[in-house]
N, CA, C and O atoms as CSV, one atom per row, in Angstrom:
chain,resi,resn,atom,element,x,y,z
A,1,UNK,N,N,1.397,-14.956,12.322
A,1,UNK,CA,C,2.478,-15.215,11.412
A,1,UNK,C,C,3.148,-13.885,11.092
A,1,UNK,O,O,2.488,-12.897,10.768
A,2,UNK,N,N,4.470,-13.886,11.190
A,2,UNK,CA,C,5.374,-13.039,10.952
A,2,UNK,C,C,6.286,-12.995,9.576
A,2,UNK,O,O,6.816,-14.015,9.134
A,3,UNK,N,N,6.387,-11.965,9.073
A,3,UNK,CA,C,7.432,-12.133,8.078
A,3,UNK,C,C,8.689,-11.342,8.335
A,3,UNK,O,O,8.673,-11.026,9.524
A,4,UNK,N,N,9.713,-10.909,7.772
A,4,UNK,CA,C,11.054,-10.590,7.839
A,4,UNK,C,C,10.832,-8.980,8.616
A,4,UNK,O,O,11.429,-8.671,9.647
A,5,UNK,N,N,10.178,-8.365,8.129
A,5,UNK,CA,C,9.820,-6.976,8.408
A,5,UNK,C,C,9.477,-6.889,9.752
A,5,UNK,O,O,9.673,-5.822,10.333
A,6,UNK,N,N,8.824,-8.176,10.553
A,6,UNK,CA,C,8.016,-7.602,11.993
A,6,UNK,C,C,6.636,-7.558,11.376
A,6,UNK,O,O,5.831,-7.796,12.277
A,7,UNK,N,N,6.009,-7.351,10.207
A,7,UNK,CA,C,4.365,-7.558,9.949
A,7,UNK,C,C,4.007,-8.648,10.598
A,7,UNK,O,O,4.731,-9.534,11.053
A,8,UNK,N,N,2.572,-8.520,10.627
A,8,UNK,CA,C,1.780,-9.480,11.246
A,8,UNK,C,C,0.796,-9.799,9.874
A,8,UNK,O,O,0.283,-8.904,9.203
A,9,UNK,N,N,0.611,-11.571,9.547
A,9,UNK,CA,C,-1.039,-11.597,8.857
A,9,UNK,C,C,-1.724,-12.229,9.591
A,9,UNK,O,O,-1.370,-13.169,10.303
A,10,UNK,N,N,-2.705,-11.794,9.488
A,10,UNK,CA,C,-3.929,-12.520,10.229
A,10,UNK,C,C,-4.241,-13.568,9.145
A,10,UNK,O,O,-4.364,-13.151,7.994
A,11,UNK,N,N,-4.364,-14.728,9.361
A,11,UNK,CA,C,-4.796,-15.933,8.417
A,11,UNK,C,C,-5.545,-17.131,9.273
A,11,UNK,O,O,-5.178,-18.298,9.415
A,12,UNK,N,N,-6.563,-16.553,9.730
A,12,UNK,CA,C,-7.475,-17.398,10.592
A,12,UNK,C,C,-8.477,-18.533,9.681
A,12,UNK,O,O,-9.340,-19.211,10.240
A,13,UNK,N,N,-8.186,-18.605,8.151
A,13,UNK,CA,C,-8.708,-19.705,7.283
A,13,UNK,C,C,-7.798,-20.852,7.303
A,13,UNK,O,O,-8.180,-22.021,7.263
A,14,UNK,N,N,-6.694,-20.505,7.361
A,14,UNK,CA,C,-5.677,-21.718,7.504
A,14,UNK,C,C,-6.525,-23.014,8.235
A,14,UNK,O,O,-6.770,-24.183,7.934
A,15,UNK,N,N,-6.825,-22.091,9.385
A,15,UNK,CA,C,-6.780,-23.525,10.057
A,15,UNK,C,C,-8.596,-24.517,9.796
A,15,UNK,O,O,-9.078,-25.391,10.517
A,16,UNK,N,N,-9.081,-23.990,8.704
A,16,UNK,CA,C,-10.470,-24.152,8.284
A,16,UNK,C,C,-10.426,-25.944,8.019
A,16,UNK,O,O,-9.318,-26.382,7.710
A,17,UNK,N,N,-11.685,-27.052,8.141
A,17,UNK,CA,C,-11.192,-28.195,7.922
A,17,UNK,C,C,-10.955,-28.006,5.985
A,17,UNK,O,O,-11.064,-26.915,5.424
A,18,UNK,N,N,-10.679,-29.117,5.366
A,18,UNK,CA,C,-10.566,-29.218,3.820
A,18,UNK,C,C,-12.340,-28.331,3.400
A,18,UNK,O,O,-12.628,-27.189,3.043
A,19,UNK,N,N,-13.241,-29.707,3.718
A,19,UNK,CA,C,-14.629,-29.320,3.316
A,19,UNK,C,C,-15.486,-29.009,4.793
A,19,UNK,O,O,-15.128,-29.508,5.860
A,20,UNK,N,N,-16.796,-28.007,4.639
A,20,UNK,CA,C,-17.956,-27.814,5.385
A,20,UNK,C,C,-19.023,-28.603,5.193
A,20,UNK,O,O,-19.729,-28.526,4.187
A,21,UNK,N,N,-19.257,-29.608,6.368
A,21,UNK,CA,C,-20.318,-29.749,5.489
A,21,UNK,C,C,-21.602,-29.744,6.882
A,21,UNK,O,O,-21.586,-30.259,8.000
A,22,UNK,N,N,-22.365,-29.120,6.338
A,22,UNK,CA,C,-24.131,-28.931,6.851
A,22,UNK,C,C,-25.271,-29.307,6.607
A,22,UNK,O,O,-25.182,-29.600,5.415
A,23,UNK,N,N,-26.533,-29.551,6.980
A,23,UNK,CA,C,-27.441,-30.373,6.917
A,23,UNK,C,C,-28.295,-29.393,7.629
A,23,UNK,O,O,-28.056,-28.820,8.691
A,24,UNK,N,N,-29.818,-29.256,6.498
A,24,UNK,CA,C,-31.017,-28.459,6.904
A,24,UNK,C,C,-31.458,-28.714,7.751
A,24,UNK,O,O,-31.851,-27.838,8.521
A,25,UNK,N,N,-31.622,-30.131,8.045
A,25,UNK,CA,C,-32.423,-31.154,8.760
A,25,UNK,C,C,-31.967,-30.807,10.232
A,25,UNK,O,O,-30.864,-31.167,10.645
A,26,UNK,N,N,-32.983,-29.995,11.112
A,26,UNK,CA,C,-33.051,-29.821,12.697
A,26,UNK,C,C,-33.502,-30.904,13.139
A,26,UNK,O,O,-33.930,-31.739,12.342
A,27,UNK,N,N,-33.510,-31.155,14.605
A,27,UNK,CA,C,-33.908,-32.317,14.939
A,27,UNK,C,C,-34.895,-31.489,15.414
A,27,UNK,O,O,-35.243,-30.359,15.071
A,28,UNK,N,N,-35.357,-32.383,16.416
A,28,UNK,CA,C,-36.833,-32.477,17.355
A,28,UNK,C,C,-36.458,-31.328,18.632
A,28,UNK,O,O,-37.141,-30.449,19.157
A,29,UNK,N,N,-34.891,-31.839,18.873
A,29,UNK,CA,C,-34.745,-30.914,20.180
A,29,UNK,C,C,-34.626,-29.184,20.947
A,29,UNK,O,O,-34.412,-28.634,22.027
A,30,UNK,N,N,-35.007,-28.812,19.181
A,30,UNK,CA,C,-34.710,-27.228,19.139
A,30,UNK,C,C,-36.228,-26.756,20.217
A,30,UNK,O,O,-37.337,-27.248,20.422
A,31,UNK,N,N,-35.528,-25.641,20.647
A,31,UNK,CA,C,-36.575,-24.894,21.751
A,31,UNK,C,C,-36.529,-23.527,21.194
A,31,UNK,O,O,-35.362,-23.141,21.249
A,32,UNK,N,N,-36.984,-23.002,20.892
A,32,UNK,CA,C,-36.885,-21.692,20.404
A,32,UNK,C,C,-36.806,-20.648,21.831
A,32,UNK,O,O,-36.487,-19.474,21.643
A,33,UNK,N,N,-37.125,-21.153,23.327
A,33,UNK,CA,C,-36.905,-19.878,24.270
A,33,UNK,C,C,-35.526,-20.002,25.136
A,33,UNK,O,O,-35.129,-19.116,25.892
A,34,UNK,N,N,-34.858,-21.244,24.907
A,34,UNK,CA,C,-33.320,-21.543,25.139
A,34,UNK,C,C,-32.624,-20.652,23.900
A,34,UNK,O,O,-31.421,-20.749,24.143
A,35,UNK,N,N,-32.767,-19.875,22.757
A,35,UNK,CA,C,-32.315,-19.588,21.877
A,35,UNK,C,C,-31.243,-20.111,20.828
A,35,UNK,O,O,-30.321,-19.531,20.255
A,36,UNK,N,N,-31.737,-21.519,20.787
A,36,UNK,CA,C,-30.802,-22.538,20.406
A,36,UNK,C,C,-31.114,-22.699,19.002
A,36,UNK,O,O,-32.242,-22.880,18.543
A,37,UNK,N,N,-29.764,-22.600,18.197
A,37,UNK,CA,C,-30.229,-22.297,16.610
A,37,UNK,C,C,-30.806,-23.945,16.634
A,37,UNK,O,O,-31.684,-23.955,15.771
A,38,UNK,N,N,-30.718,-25.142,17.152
A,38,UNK,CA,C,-31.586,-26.094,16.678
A,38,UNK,C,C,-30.303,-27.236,16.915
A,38,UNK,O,O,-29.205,-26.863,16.501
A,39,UNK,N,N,-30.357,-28.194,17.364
A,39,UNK,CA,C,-29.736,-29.172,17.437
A,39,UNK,C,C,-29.596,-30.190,16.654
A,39,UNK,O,O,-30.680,-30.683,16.344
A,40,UNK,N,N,-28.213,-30.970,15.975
A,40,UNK,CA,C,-28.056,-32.078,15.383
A,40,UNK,C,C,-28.613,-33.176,15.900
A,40,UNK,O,O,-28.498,-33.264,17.122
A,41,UNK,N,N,-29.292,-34.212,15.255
A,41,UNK,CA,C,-29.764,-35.403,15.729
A,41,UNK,C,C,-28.442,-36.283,15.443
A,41,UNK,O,O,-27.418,-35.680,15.121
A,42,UNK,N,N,-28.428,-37.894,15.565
A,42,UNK,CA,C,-27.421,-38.537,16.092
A,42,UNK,C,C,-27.625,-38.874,14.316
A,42,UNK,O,O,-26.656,-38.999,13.567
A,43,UNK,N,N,-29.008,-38.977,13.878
A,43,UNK,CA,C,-29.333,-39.423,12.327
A,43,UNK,C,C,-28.590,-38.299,11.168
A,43,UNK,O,O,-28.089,-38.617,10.090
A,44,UNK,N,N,-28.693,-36.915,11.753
A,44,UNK,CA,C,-27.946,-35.872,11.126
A,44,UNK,C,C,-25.899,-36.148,11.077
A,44,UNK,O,O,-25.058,-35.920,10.208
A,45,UNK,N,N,-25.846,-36.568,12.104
A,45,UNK,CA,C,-24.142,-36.683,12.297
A,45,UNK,C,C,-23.716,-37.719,11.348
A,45,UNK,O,O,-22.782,-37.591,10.557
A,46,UNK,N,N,-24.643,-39.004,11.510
A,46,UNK,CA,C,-24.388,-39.953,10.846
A,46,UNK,C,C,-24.182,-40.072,8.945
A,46,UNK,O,O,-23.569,-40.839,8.202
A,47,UNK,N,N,-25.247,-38.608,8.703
A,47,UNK,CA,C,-25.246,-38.564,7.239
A,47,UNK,C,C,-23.931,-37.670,7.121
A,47,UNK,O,O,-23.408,-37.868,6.024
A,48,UNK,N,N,-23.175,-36.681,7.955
A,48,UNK,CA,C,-22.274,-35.885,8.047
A,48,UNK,C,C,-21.088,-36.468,7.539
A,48,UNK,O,O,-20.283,-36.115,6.678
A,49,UNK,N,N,-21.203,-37.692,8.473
A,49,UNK,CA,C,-19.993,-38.863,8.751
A,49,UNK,C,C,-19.513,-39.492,7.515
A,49,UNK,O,O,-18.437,-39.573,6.922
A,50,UNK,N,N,-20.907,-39.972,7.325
A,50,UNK,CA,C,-20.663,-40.523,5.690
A,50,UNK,C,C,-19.933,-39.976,4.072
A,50,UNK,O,O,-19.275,-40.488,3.166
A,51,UNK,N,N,-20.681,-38.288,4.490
A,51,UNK,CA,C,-19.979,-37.925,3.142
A,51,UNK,C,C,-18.668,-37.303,3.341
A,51,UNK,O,O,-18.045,-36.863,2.374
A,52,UNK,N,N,-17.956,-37.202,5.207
A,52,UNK,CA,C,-17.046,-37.194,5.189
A,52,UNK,C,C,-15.949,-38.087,4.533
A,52,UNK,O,O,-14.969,-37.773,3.857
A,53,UNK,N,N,-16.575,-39.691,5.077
A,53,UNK,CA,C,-15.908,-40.682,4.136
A,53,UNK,C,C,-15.753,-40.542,2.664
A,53,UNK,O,O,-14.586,-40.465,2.280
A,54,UNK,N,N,-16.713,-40.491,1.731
A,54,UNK,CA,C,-16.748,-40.444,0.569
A,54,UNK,C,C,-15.961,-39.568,0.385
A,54,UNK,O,O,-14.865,-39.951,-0.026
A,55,UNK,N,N,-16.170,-37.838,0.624
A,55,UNK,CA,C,-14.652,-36.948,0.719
A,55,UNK,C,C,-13.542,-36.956,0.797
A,55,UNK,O,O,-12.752,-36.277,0.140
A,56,UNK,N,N,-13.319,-37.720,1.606
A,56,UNK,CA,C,-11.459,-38.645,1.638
A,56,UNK,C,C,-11.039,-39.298,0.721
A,56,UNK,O,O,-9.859,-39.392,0.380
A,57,UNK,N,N,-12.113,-39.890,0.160
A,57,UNK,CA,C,-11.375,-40.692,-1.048
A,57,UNK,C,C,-11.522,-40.443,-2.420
A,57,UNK,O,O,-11.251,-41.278,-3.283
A,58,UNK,N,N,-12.064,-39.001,-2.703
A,58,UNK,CA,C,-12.087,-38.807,-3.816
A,58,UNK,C,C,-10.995,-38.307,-4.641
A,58,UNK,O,O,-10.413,-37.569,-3.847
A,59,UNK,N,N,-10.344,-38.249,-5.760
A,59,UNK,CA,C,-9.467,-38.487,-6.437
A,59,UNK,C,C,-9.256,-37.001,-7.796
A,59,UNK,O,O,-8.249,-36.608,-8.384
A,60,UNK,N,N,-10.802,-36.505,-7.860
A,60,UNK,CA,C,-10.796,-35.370,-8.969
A,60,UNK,C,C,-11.790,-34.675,-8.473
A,60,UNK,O,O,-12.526,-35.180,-7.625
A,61,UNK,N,N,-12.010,-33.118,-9.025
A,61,UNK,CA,C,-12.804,-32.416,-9.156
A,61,UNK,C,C,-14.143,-33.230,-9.409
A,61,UNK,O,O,-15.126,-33.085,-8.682
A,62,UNK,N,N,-14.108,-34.233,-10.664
A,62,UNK,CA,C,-15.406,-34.172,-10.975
A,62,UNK,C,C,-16.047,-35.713,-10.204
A,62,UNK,O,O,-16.952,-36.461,-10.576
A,63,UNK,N,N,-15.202,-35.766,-9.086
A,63,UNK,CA,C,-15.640,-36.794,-8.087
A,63,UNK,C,C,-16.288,-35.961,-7.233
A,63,UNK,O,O,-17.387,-36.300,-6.794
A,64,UNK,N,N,-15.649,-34.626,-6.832
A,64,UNK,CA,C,-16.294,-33.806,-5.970
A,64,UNK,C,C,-17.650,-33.306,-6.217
A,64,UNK,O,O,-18.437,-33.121,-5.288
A,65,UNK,N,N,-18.063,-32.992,-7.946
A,65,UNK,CA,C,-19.057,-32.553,-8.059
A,65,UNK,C,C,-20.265,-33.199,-7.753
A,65,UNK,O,O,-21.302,-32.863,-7.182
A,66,UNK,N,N,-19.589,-34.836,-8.618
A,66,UNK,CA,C,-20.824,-36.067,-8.320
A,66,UNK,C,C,-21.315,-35.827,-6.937
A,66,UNK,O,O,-22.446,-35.470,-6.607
A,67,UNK,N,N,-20.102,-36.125,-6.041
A,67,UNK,CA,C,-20.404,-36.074,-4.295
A,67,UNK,C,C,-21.249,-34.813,-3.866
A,67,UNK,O,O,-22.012,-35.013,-2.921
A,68,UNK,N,N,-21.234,-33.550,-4.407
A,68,UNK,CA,C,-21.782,-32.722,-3.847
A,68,UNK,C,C,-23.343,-32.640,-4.671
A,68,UNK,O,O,-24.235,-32.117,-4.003
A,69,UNK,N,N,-23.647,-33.033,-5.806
A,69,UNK,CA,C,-24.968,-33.094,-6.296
A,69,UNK,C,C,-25.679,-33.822,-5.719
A,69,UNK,O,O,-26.834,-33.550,-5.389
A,70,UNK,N,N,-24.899,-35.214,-5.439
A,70,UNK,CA,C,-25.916,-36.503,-4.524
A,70,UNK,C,C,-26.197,-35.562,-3.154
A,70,UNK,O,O,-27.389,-35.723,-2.890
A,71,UNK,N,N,-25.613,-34.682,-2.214
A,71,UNK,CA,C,-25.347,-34.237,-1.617
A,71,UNK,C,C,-26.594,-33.152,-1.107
A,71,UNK,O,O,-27.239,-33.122,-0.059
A,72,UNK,N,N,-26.624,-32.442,-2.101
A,72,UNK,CA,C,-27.426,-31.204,-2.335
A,72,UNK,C,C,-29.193,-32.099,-2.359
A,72,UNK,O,O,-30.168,-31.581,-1.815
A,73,UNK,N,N,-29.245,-33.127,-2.913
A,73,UNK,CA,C,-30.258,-33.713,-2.904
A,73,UNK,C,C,-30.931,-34.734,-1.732
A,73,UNK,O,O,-31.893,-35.494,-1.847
A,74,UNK,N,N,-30.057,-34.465,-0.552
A,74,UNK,CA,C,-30.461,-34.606,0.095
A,74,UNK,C,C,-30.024,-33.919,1.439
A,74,UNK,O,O,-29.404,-34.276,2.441
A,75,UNK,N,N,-30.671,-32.693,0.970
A,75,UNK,CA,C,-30.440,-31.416,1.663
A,75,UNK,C,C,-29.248,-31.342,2.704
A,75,UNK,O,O,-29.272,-30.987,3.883
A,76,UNK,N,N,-28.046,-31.847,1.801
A,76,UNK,CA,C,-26.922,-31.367,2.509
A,76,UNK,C,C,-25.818,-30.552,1.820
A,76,UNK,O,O,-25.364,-30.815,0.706
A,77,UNK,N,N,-25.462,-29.602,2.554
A,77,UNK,CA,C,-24.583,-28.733,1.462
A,77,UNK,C,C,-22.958,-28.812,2.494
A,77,UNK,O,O,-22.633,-28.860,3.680
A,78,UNK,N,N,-22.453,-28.791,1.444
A,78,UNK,CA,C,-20.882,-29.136,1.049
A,78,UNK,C,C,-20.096,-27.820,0.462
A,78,UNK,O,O,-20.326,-27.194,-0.573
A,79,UNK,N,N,-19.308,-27.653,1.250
A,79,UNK,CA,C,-18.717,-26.394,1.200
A,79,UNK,C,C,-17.656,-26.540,0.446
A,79,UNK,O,O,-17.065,-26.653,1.521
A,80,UNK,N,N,-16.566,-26.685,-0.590
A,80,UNK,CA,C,-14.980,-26.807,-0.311
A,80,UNK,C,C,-14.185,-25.436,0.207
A,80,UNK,O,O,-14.167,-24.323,-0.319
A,81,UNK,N,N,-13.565,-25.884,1.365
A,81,UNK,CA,C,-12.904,-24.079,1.863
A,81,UNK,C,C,-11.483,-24.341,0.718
A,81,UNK,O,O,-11.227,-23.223,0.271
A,82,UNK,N,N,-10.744,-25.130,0.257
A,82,UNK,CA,C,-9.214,-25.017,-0.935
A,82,UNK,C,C,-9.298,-23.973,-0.957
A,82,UNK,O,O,-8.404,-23.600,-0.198
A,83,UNK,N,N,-9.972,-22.819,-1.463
A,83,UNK,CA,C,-9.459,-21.613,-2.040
A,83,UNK,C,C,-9.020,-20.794,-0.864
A,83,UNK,O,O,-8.090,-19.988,-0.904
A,84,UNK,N,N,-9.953,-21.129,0.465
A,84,UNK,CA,C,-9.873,-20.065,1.797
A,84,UNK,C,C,-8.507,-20.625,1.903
A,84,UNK,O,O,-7.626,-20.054,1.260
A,85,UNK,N,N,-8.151,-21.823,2.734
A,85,UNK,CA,C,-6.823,-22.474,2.866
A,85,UNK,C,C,-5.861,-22.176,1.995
A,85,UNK,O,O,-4.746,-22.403,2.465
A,86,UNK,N,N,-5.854,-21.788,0.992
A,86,UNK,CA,C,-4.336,-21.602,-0.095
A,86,UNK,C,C,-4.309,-20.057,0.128
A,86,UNK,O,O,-3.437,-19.372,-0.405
């Protein structure tokens, strides 16, 4: 991105999704001599999926918090990037 001057910004958060979200839970298929940080199971994507849904339709902050406490309790953490993106 350019502005009037010819500067350049680097703004490689832009293109970040809304929320992160991750899950402790490795599956079975990690090998530690492939050097593979550990693979998602199909059961991991599926819980991913879900609180993607719930994410879409939330309406306030303190919908987000509910969503991310249920969240946290079952060892999934929820990022919001808003601040990286703006």
């Amino acid at each position: 991105m350019e502005d009037l001057w010819g500067r350049r910004r680097r703004l490689p958060d832009i293109q970040l999704p809304k929320y992160t979200i991750k899950t402790d839970n490795k599956s079975s298929d990690f090998n530690p001599l492939l050097y593979s940080t550990g693979k998602y199971s199909s059961e991991n994507s599926k819980i991913i999926n879900e609180y993607k849904k719930k994410l879409e339709s939330i309406k306030s902050r303190k919908d987000y918090n509910i969503i991310k406490e249920e969240a946290e309790k079952n060892h999934v953490h929820i990022t919001d990037n808003g601040g990286f993106i703006a």
